[in-house]
C-alpha positions as a printed Julia matrix, in Angstrom:
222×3 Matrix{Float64}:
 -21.1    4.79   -1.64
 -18.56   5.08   -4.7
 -16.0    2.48   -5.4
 -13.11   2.79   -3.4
 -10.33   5.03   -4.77
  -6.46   3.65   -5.27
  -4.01   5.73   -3.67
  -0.36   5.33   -3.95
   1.64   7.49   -1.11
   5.36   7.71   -1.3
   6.43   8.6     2.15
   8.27   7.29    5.24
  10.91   9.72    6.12
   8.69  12.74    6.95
   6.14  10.45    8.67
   6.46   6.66    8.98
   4.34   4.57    7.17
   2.71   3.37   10.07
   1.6    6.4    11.5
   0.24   7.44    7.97
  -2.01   4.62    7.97
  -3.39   5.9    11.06
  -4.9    8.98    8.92
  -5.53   7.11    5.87
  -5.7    3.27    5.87
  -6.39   2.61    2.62
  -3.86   3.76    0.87
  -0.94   2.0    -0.36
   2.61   3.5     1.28
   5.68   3.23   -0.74
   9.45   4.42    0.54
  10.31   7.4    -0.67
  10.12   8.0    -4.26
  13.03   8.05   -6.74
  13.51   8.76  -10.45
  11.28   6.01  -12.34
   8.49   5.06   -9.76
   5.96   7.64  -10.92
   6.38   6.01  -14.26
   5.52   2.35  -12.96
   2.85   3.51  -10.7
   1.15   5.19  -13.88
   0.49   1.42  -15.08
  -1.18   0.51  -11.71
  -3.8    3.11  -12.82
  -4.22   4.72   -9.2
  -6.46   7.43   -8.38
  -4.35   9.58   -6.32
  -0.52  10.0    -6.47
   0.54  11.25   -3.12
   4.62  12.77   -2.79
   5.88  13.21    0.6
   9.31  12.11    0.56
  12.4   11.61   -2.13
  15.6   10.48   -2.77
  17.27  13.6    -3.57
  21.12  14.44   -4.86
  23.29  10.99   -4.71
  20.35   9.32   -6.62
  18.67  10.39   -9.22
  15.39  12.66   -7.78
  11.7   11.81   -9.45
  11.39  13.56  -12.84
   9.25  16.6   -13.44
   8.09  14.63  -16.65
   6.67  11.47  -14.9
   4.55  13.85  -12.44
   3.45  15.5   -15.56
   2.42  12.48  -17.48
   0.6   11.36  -14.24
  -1.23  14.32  -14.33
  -1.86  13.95  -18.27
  -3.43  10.59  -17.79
  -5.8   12.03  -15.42
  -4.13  11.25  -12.08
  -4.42  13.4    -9.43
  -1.12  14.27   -7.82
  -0.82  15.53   -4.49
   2.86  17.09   -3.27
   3.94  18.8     0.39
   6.88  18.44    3.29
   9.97  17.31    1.05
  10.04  16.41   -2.36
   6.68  16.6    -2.97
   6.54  20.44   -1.66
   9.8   21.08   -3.6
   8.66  19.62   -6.76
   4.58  21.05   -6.3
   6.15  24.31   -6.38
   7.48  23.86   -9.63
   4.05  21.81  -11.42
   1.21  23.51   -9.56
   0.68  25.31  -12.05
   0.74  22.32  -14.63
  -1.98  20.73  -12.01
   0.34  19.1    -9.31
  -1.55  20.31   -6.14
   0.94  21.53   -3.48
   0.18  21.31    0.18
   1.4   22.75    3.62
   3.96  25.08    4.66
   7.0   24.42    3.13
   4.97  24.15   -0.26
   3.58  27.71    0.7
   7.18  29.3     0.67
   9.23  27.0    -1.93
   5.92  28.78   -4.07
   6.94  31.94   -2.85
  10.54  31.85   -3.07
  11.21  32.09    0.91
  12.79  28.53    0.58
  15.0   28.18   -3.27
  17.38  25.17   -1.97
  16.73  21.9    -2.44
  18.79  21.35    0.95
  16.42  22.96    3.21
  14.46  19.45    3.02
  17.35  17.31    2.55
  18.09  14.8     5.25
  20.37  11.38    5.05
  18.46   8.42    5.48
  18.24   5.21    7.12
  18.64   2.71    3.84
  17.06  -0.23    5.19
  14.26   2.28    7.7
  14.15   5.31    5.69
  14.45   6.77    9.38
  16.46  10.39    8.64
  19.72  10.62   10.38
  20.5   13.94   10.27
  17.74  17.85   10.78
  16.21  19.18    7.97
  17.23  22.68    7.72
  13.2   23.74    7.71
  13.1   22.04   10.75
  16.16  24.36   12.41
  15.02  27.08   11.31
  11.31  26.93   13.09
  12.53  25.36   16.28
  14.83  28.69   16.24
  12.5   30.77   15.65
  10.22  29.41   18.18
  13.41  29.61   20.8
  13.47  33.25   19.83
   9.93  34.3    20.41
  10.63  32.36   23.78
  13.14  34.88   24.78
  15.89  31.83   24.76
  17.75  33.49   22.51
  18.08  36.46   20.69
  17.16  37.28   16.52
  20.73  37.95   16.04
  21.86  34.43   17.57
  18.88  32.53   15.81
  20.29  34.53   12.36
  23.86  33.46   13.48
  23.02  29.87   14.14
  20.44  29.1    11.25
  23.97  30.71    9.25
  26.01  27.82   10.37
  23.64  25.46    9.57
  23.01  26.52    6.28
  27.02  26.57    5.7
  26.6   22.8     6.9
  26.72  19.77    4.18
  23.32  18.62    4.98
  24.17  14.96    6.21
  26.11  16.86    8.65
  23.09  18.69   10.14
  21.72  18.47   14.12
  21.36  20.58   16.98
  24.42  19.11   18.61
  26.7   19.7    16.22
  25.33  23.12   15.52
  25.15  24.31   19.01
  28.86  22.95   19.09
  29.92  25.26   16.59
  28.02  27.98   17.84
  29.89  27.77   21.35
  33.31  27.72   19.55
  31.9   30.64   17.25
  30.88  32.4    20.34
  27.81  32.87   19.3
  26.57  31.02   22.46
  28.42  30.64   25.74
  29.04  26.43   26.51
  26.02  27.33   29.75
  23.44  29.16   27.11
  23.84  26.23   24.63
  23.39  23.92   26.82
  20.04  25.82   28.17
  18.92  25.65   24.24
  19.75  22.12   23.19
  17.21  21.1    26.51
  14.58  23.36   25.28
  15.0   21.63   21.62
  14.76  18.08   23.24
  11.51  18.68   24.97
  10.2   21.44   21.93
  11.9   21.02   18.56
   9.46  21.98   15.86
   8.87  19.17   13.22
   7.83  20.7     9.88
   8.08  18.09    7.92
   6.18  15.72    9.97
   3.35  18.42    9.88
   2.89  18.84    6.56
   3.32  15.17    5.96
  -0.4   15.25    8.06
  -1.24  17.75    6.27
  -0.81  16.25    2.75
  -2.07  12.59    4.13
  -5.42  14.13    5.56
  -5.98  16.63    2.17
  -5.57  13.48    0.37
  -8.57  11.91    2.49
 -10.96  14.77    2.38
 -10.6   14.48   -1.23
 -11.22  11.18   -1.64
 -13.64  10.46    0.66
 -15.75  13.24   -1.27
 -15.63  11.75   -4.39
Protein backbone atom coordinates (compact mmCIF):
# COMPACT_ATOMS: atom_id res chain seq x y z
CA UNK A 1 0.00 0.00 0.00
CA UNK A 2 1.29 3.67 -0.86
CA UNK A 3 1.12 6.45 1.59
CA UNK A 4 -2.06 7.98 1.75
CA UNK A 5 -2.69 10.87 -0.67
CA UNK A 6 -3.91 14.59 0.65
CA UNK A 7 -6.87 15.77 -1.01
CA UNK A 8 -8.35 19.13 -0.60
CA UNK A 9 -12.15 19.31 -2.09
CA UNK A 10 -13.86 22.62 -2.27
CA UNK A 11 -17.49 21.80 -2.40
CA UNK A 12 -20.78 22.01 -0.44
CA UNK A 13 -23.28 23.68 -2.59
CA UNK A 14 -23.47 21.08 -5.42
CA UNK A 15 -23.24 18.22 -2.87
CA UNK A 16 -22.95 18.67 0.90
CA UNK A 17 -19.97 17.89 2.54
CA UNK A 18 -21.40 15.17 4.28
CA UNK A 19 -22.65 13.25 1.58
CA UNK A 20 -19.18 13.69 -0.19
CA UNK A 21 -17.53 11.97 2.53
CA UNK A 22 -19.72 9.17 1.89
CA UNK A 23 -17.75 8.62 -1.60
CA UNK A 24 -14.49 9.72 -0.41
CA UNK A 25 -13.68 9.89 3.34
CA UNK A 26 -10.45 10.93 3.30
CA UNK A 27 -10.43 13.88 1.87
CA UNK A 28 -10.49 17.17 3.39
CA UNK A 29 -13.91 19.33 2.33
CA UNK A 30 -13.65 23.01 2.24
CA UNK A 31 -16.82 25.57 1.42
CA UNK A 32 -16.78 26.64 -1.74
CA UNK A 33 -13.75 28.17 -3.06
CA UNK A 34 -13.08 31.90 -3.58
CA UNK A 35 -10.30 34.06 -5.02
CA UNK A 36 -7.07 33.27 -2.77
CA UNK A 37 -7.72 29.67 -1.36
CA UNK A 38 -5.97 27.81 -4.17
CA UNK A 39 -3.03 29.94 -3.26
CA UNK A 40 -3.02 28.86 0.57
CA UNK A 41 -3.84 25.35 -0.15
CA UNK A 42 -0.63 25.27 -2.48
CA UNK A 43 1.43 25.59 0.94
CA UNK A 44 -0.44 22.59 2.49
CA UNK A 45 1.30 20.63 -0.33
CA UNK A 46 -1.87 18.37 -1.16
CA UNK A 47 -1.98 15.78 -3.69
CA UNK A 48 -5.18 16.44 -5.32
CA UNK A 49 -7.01 19.81 -5.69
CA UNK A 50 -10.62 19.00 -6.20
CA UNK A 51 -13.19 22.27 -7.54
CA UNK A 52 -16.78 21.68 -7.25
CA UNK A 53 -18.22 24.78 -6.11
CA UNK A 54 -17.37 28.81 -6.11
CA UNK A 55 -18.18 32.01 -5.08
CA UNK A 56 -18.92 33.59 -8.27
CA UNK A 57 -19.87 37.49 -9.28
CA UNK A 58 -20.42 39.60 -5.83
CA UNK A 59 -17.03 38.11 -4.65
CA UNK A 60 -14.19 37.81 -6.27
CA UNK A 61 -14.23 34.07 -8.25
CA UNK A 62 -10.84 31.74 -7.84
CA UNK A 63 -8.14 32.97 -10.26
CA UNK A 64 -7.15 31.13 -13.40
CA UNK A 65 -3.48 31.85 -12.15
CA UNK A 66 -3.67 30.03 -8.73
CA UNK A 67 -5.16 26.79 -10.59
CA UNK A 68 -2.29 27.20 -12.87
CA UNK A 69 0.43 27.50 -10.33
CA UNK A 70 -1.22 24.44 -8.60
CA UNK A 71 -0.80 22.64 -11.56
CA UNK A 72 2.92 24.03 -12.02
CA UNK A 73 3.92 22.72 -8.67
CA UNK A 74 2.80 19.39 -9.63
CA UNK A 75 -0.70 19.28 -8.14
CA UNK A 76 -3.23 17.56 -9.70
CA UNK A 77 -6.38 19.59 -10.15
CA UNK A 78 -9.60 18.12 -10.70
CA UNK A 79 -12.74 20.60 -11.90
CA UNK A 80 -16.70 19.62 -12.79
CA UNK A 81 -20.55 20.80 -11.79
CA UNK A 82 -19.95 24.68 -11.08
CA UNK A 83 -16.92 26.46 -10.91
CA UNK A 84 -14.78 23.83 -11.28
CA UNK A 85 -16.56 22.74 -14.77
CA UNK A 86 -16.63 26.46 -15.73
CA UNK A 87 -13.11 27.13 -14.99
CA UNK A 88 -11.76 23.23 -16.37
CA UNK A 89 -13.08 24.36 -19.54
CA UNK A 90 -10.89 27.13 -19.74
CA UNK A 91 -7.30 25.18 -18.18
CA UNK A 92 -7.80 21.67 -19.51
CA UNK A 93 -5.76 22.26 -21.79
CA UNK A 94 -3.03 23.82 -19.41
CA UNK A 95 -3.62 20.32 -17.36
CA UNK A 96 -6.75 21.17 -15.17
CA UNK A 97 -8.74 17.88 -15.73
CA UNK A 98 -12.46 18.65 -16.33
CA UNK A 99 -15.16 16.23 -15.37
CA UNK A 100 -18.95 15.51 -16.04
CA UNK A 101 -21.53 17.03 -18.05
CA UNK A 102 -21.61 20.48 -17.66
CA UNK A 103 -17.67 20.37 -18.14
CA UNK A 104 -18.48 18.40 -21.45
CA UNK A 105 -20.52 21.41 -22.95
CA UNK A 106 -18.89 24.65 -21.19
CA UNK A 107 -15.78 22.66 -23.43
CA UNK A 108 -17.91 22.68 -26.26
CA UNK A 109 -19.48 25.94 -26.15
CA UNK A 110 -23.24 24.57 -25.55
CA UNK A 111 -23.06 26.40 -22.10
CA UNK A 112 -20.81 30.22 -22.51
CA UNK A 113 -22.52 31.92 -19.25
CA UNK A 114 -21.18 31.86 -16.16
CA UNK A 115 -24.97 32.05 -14.88
CA UNK A 116 -26.03 28.76 -16.04
CA UNK A 117 -24.24 27.44 -12.68
CA UNK A 118 -24.86 30.37 -10.63
CA UNK A 119 -27.04 29.92 -7.60
CA UNK A 120 -27.35 32.29 -4.25
CA UNK A 121 -26.21 30.67 -1.31
CA UNK A 122 -26.89 29.96 2.17
CA UNK A 123 -23.82 32.10 3.94
CA UNK A 124 -23.64 30.33 7.07
CA UNK A 125 -24.86 26.46 5.08
CA UNK A 126 -23.68 27.08 1.69
CA UNK A 127 -27.24 25.43 1.04
CA UNK A 128 -28.28 27.23 -2.61
CA UNK A 129 -31.41 29.20 -2.41
CA UNK A 130 -32.33 29.66 -5.68
CA UNK A 131 -32.14 26.67 -9.45
CA UNK A 132 -29.26 26.59 -11.36
CA UNK A 133 -30.21 27.30 -14.82
CA UNK A 134 -28.42 23.71 -15.93
CA UNK A 135 -30.63 22.29 -13.65
CA UNK A 136 -33.98 23.95 -15.51
CA UNK A 137 -33.01 23.26 -18.42
CA UNK A 138 -32.66 19.18 -17.97
CA UNK A 139 -35.68 18.83 -15.76
CA UNK A 140 -37.40 20.57 -18.97
CA UNK A 141 -36.15 18.65 -21.18
CA UNK A 142 -36.92 15.55 -19.38
CA UNK A 143 -40.76 17.05 -18.96
CA UNK A 144 -40.65 17.25 -22.72
CA UNK A 145 -39.60 13.80 -23.70
CA UNK A 146 -42.44 12.95 -21.10
CA UNK A 147 -45.00 14.42 -23.30
CA UNK A 148 -45.76 17.08 -20.27
CA UNK A 149 -45.08 19.66 -22.32
CA UNK A 150 -44.25 20.58 -25.60
CA UNK A 151 -40.42 21.73 -27.28
CA UNK A 152 -41.89 25.01 -27.96
CA UNK A 153 -43.08 25.56 -24.18
CA UNK A 154 -39.76 23.98 -22.74
CA UNK A 155 -37.90 26.71 -25.39
CA UNK A 156 -40.41 29.36 -24.04
CA UNK A 157 -39.87 28.61 -20.41
CA UNK A 158 -36.00 27.84 -20.31
CA UNK A 159 -36.34 31.74 -22.22
CA UNK A 160 -37.75 33.22 -19.13
CA UNK A 161 -35.46 31.75 -17.02
CA UNK A 162 -32.55 32.70 -18.76
CA UNK A 163 -34.04 36.47 -18.85
CA UNK A 164 -34.15 35.84 -14.92
CA UNK A 165 -31.32 37.53 -12.52
CA UNK A 166 -30.11 34.27 -11.29
CA UNK A 167 -30.87 34.73 -7.44
CA UNK A 168 -34.27 35.07 -8.76
CA UNK A 169 -34.39 31.57 -10.29
CA UNK A 170 -37.06 28.46 -9.28
CA UNK A 171 -39.71 26.58 -10.76
CA UNK A 172 -42.32 28.58 -8.93
CA UNK A 173 -41.53 31.67 -9.96
CA UNK A 174 -40.91 30.53 -13.47
CA UNK A 175 -44.01 28.58 -13.92
CA UNK A 176 -45.64 31.88 -12.50
CA UNK A 177 -44.48 33.82 -15.25
CA UNK A 178 -45.12 31.33 -17.70
CA UNK A 179 -48.99 31.28 -16.73
CA UNK A 180 -49.12 35.12 -16.99
CA UNK A 181 -47.03 34.77 -20.35
CA UNK A 182 -49.48 32.23 -21.45
CA UNK A 183 -47.19 30.03 -22.18
CA UNK A 184 -48.90 27.57 -19.74
CA UNK A 185 -52.53 27.62 -18.65
CA UNK A 186 -52.70 28.15 -14.36
CA UNK A 187 -54.13 23.87 -14.64
CA UNK A 188 -50.96 22.75 -17.03
CA UNK A 189 -48.50 24.55 -14.66
CA UNK A 190 -49.70 23.30 -11.96
CA UNK A 191 -49.56 19.56 -13.60
CA UNK A 192 -45.64 20.51 -14.27
CA UNK A 193 -44.48 22.04 -11.02
CA UNK A 194 -45.87 18.30 -9.38
CA UNK A 195 -43.95 16.41 -11.90
CA UNK A 196 -40.72 18.70 -10.96
CA UNK A 197 -41.31 18.01 -7.16
CA UNK A 198 -41.29 14.30 -7.45
CA UNK A 199 -38.58 14.40 -10.80
CA UNK A 200 -36.48 17.54 -11.06
CA UNK A 201 -33.16 16.65 -12.60
CA UNK A 202 -30.11 17.66 -10.41
CA UNK A 203 -27.04 18.24 -12.62
CA UNK A 204 -25.01 19.63 -10.46
CA UNK A 205 -25.36 17.19 -7.76
CA UNK A 206 -24.40 14.53 -10.48
CA UNK A 207 -21.44 15.70 -11.58
CA UNK A 208 -20.44 16.68 -8.11
CA UNK A 209 -20.42 12.42 -7.82
CA UNK A 210 -18.95 12.35 -10.65
CA UNK A 211 -15.89 14.56 -9.91
CA UNK A 212 -15.75 13.10 -6.06
CA UNK A 213 -15.61 9.36 -7.34
CA UNK A 214 -12.93 10.31 -10.50
CA UNK A 215 -11.01 11.80 -7.78
CA UNK A 216 -11.03 8.30 -5.86
CA UNK A 217 -10.30 6.02 -8.73
CA UNK A 218 -7.35 8.12 -9.19
CA UNK A 219 -6.08 8.06 -6.06
CA UNK A 220 -6.71 4.90 -4.93
CA UNK A 221 -4.55 3.75 -8.08
CA UNK A 222 -1.68 5.51 -7.27
Amino acid sequence: MGEARRIIIYTGTSITHEDARKILSNADYRPPVRRGNIIRAIREEPDVIGIIDGVFFNRAAVGHREILEAIKRGITVFGGASMGALRASELDRHGMIGVGTIYQRYRSEIYTSDDEVAVVLDPETCKPLSTPLVNIRETLHKAAAEDLITPDEEREIVRIARETYYPERNYRALLERARDNAILTRERAEELHRYIEEHAVDLKREDAIEVIHRIKRETERR
